[in-house]
Structure formats: C-alpha cells, structure tokens
N, C-alpha and C positions, 0 to 999 in steps of 0.2 A: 662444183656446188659448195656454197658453203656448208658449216656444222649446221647440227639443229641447235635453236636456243637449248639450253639446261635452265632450265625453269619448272617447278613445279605446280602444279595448280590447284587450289582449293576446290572442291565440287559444284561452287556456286561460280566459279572462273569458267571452268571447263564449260558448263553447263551454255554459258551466255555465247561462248563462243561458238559453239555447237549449233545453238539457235542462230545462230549469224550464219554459218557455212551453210546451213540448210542443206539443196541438196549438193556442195561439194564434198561433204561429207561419205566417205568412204566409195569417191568415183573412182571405178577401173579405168580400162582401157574405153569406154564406150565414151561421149562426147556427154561434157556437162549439161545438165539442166539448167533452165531459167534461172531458178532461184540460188542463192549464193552471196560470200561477202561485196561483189562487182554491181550487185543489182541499182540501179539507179533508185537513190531515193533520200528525199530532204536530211540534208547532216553528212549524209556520206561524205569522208575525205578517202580522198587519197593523197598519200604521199613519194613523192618518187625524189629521189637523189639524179643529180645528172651534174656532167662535166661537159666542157668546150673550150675551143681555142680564148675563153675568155677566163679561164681557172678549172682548178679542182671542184673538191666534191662540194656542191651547193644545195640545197632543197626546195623542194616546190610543195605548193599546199595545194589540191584540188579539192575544193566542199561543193557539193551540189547545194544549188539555193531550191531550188523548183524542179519538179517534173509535173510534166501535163499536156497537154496533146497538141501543142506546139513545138515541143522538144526538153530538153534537157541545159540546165541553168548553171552554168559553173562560175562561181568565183575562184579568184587566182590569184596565188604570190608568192612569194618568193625571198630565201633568206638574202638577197641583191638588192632586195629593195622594187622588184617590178608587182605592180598591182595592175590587175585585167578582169575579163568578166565575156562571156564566149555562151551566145545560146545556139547548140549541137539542135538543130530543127531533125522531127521525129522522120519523114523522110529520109535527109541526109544520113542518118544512123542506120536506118535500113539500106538505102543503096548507093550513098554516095562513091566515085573512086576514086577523091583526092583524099589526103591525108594532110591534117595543119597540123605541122610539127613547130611545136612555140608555143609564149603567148607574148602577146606585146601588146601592154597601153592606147598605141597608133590604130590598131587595127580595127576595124568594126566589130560591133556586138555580134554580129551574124555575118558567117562568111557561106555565102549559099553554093552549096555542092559540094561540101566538104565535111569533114569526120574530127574532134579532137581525140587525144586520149587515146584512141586505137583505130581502127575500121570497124566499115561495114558491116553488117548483118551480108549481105548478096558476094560481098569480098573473100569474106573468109570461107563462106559456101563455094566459092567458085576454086579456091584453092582446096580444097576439101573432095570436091569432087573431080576437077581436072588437075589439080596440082601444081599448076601456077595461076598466075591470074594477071592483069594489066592495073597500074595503080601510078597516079602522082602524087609527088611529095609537094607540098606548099612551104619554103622553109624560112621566109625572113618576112620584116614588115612591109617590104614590097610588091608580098603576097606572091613573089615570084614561083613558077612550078618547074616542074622538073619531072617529066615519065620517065617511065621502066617496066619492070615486071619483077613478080615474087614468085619462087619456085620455092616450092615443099621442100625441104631438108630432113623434115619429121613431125609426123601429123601424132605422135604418140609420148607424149615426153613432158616431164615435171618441173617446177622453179619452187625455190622456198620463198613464201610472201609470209609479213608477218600478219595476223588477222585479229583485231588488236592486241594481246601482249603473247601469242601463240603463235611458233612457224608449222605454218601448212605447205604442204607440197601442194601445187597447183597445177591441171592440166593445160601443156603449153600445146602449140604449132610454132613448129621452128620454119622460118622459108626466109631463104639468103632475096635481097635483094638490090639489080642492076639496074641505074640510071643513067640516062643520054641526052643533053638537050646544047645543041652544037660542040660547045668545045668544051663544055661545063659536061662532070661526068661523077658517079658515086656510086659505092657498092659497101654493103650493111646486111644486117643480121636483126631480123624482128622474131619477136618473141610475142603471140599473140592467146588471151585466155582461149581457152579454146570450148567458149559458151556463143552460139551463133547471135545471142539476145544481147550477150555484152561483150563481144569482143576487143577486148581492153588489151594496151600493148603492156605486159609484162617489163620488157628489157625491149630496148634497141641499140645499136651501133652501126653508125651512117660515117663515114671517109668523102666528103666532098671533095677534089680535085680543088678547089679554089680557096679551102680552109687551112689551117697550117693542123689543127688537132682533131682528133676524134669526135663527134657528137656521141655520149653512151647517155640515155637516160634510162634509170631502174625504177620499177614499182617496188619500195621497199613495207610499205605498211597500208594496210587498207582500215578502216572504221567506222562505225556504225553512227558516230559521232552522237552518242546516247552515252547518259551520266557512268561515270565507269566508279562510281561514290563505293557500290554495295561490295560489288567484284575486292574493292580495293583494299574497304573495314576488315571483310572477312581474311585476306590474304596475310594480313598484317597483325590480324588477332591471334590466324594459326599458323602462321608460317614467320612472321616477326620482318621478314624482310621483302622487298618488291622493286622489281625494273621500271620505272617509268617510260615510255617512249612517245608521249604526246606532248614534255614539254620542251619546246622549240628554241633554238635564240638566233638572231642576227648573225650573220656571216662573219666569224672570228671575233663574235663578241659577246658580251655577257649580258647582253639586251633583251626579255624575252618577249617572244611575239606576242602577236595575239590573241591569237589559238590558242594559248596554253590557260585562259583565263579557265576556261570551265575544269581542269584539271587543278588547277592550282586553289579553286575553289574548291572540288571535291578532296584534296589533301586537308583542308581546312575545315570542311563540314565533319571529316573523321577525328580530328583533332579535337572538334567540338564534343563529336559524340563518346569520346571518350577522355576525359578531362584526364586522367591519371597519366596515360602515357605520356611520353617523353619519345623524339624522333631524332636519326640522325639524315640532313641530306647529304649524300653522297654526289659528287661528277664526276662523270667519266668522258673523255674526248678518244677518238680515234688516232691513229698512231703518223697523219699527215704532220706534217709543223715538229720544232724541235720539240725533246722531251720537255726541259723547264718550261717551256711556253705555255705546252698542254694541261701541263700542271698549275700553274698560276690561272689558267682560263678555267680549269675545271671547277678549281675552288670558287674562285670569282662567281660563275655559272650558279653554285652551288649555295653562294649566299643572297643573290639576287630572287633563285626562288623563297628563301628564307622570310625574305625581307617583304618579299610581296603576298608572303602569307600574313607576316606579321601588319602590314601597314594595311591591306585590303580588307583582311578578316578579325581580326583584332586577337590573334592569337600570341598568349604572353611568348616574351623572345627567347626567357627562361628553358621553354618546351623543347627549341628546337639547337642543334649544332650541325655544323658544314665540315665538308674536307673535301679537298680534289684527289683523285687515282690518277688523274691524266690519262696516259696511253695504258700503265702498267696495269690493267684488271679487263683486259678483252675477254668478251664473251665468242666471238667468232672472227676469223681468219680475217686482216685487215688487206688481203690484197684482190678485195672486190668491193663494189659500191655496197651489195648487201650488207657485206663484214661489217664494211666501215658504218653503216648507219645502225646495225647491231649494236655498236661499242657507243654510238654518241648516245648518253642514256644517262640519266636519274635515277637512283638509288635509293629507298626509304628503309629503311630500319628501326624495328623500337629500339629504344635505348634502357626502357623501366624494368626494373625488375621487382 
C-alpha cells in the first residue's frame, strides 16, 4: 500500500469531505452502506490511472452526466485522446454478469447485460455469500467475452482512494480471477468497493494469454465534482500552500483538459476574492520519463495553467509565478499507479507577505 498523503486540512476541508464519505466514514469490518463518495450522482467523477500493452501510466475521466431510472449516464475520456459515453441500464447494475472492461468510441451507447466501472449488485452478493461467483469479461470493441469465475481471496481488507484532496482507506473484496474461452485464457486480481449498491472496481489486473502486457486499472480519486472555490480560499488563507489534483493535461503534454475548467476557474474566483495575494504555481510529474524531461514538462504544466488563468479570467500576470519539481518532490511511493498519480499534481502557494 502506499503512504498516506501528508496533507493537512483546514476544518472547512475536512468538514466537506466528511459530508462526501457519508456513511464510509469510520466503517469496520461490517459491509459499507449505501451512502458514500461511489454513490452515483450528476458530477461525480471518477478517476482511474491504467496501463496496457499500449503504454504506461494514462488517465481516464469518468463524470456521471444523469442518474434516473433508466440507469446511470457516464461520459468518458481519456488523456489518449479516446472520448465515449456508456448508459449502465439500472437492471444491468443490479444483476448483470458480464463486465465491460474499456470504453471505445465504436461501441454502442448501451451494451445490454453488462456492468461498467465495476459489478453487480447480485455479483458481489454472490461472492459474499458463496465465495466465488461465475462472471464474463467483455474486453475489446468487438465486444468479444471471455468466462471464468472469481474466488474470494478476502472479503475484509482496505485500498487508499483519494476523496477529493484526502486519502481514505476504503473497504475492498479481494477475489483472484480465472478465464477460459478455447485457447484464449486470463487470470487477474479485482479489487471490488465493497458497498452491494455500488460496487465499483477499486484496482484490477487482468494477464490475457493473447496480450504482450498487463491490463492494471486503478481508481485513484473519486469527486463530488461540486465547486472545490470555499475548501480552497480558506486552505490558502491558513495554511498558505495546497495540492491540486483536478487539474489534468494530455498525455506527456502540457495541454490541459477540460475538466480542469471549473478548477482553474475556482483558482481565479480566489484570486479575485482576494486581490492582495500573490501565488506561486508549482508542477510536479511522477518519476516515469528521464529526470530533465520531467522537469521541463512540469514547468511547462505549470505555466499553461498560469496562462489560462490569466487569458480566461483576466487575472493580472504580475500575481502569479511558475516552476517545475519534476520527479524531485514526491508525495508517495512511485512504484504503484496510486504513488504515481499522488506525485502528478499542482502546487499553490501564497507568495504575499
């Protein structure tokens, strides 16, 4: 496992977060409640880092657009460039037993009998109570499947997610599982919330026979995707300095997405609300790629948000300075997906004294 973030939080931080975990908030050993950061509802993102025979660490963006009694609306994409869009029908979330691992543009809006994101509601019950359960994987745009079975490995056990700028330990289900379909064959490791209402896959790692690399996807941040403005004033008023982890950019590039609009705008409403200060942005990359490159990226990173504070919000240039850390200022252990999307991160600092 990795560290915990070293972060500390102002009262009005903790507070929101708190109101987010709902009832994850101090779960034992017993099975989580309904309510929680997982809970489906308009904004939610998730975020998960994942690797494949097609590169290293990459990022995915999952926002719910809709929930309603049709199912669950997810837009999708990707720092690779792939954009999707996947409605999870409220049935399939309760009992489907395939799993769509992916998303691809190709595919249709609705893939009926099947789950994104994680399993079943009736899946993870049946592993719960018998200890394995029967499940296929759906894994390309050929919508090809592939059976197996998942066997419990540990129905009691934790993962660090981040919940927006807090790591919580989260109650997982660990269950190894073994796929057969002629001469095609695969065996992985899911890592499943272990709330029956949203059973969302934490971590997986899938070994296909016919793949040259790994498939590992991580749930590395979950969010309420609600203005993070207040949380941000006050962390900066009394604490002077703050990690950023919402704002995004293109794969090895200093490009930032689109997601980071409403972040990049709440750094600029606080800039407003307090005309006196003076900020430094800070980048930081993970420790994949040589060290100079990191470094030149980070900076780079570092003035693009700058630049799109200054050109979107009309905030003088004067206020603000950049610098890249690169690899050198890791927050946590880079030799896991977590680590590594700990350390890609944004920096604020006042600079006024």
């Amino acid at each position: 496992m990795v560290g915990k973030l070293k972060t500390s939080l102002t009262l009005g931080t903790a507070l929101a977060v708190c109101a987010f975990l709902s009832g994850f908030t101090g779960v034992t050993s017993s099975p989580a409640v309904a309510q929680g950061p997982f809970t489906p509802h308009e904004g939610l993102t998730i975020t998960r880092a994942y690797t494949s025979q097609y590169g290293p660490d990459a990022e995915e963006f999952n926002v719910v657009r809709s929930v309603g009694p049709d199912g669950v609306l997810i837009d999708y994409s990707d720092t690779r460039g792939i954009v999707a869009q996947r409605l999870v029908r409220s049935a399939d979330r309760s009992a489907a037993g395939t799993y769509l691992i992916g998303f691809d543009p190709s595919l249709p809006r609705v893939v009926p009998n099947t789950t994104s994101l994680g399993v079943s509601s009736a899946l993870l019950n049946e592993l719960r109570t018998r200890g394995s359960a029967p499940v296929s994987l759906m894994y390309d745009r050929k919508l090809s499947t592939i059976p197996g079975v998942l066997t419990v490995v540990n129905d009691n056990s934790r993962m660090p997610v981040m919940v927006e700028n807090q790591i919580v330990n989260m109650p997982v289900l660990i269950a190894r599982g073994s796929f057969q379909q002629g001469n095609r064959n695969g065996t992985g490791y899911f890592y499943f919330l272990s709330d029956v209402n949203n059973p969302v896959t934490v971590e997986y790692r899938i070994k296909f026979n016919w793949e040259k690399a790994l498939r590992t996807t991580r749930t590395v941040r979950v969010s309420a995707g609600r203005s993070e403005q207040a949380a941000m004033e006050q962390t900066l008023r009394t604490i002077r300095k703050l990690d950023v982890y919402g704002i995004h950019f293109d794969f090895d590039k200093a490009t930032i997405r689109p997601q980071a609009r409403g972040l990049i705008s709440d750094i600029a409403t606080t800039m407003k609300n307090n005309p006196t200060w003076t900020i430094a942005i800070r980048g930081h990359t993970d420790s994949l790629g040589a060290p100079d490159y990191n470094l030149d990226l980070s900076a780079r990173r570092a003035e693009a948000v700058k630049q799109a504070i200054i050109r979107n919000h009309g905030i003088a240039a004067g206020r603000i300075t950049t610098s890249g850390a690169g690899m050198n200022e890791p927050k946590a252990p880079n030799d896991t997906l977590q680590g590594r999307a700990q350390n890609r991160r944004v920096e604020l600092s006042r600079t006024d004294r």
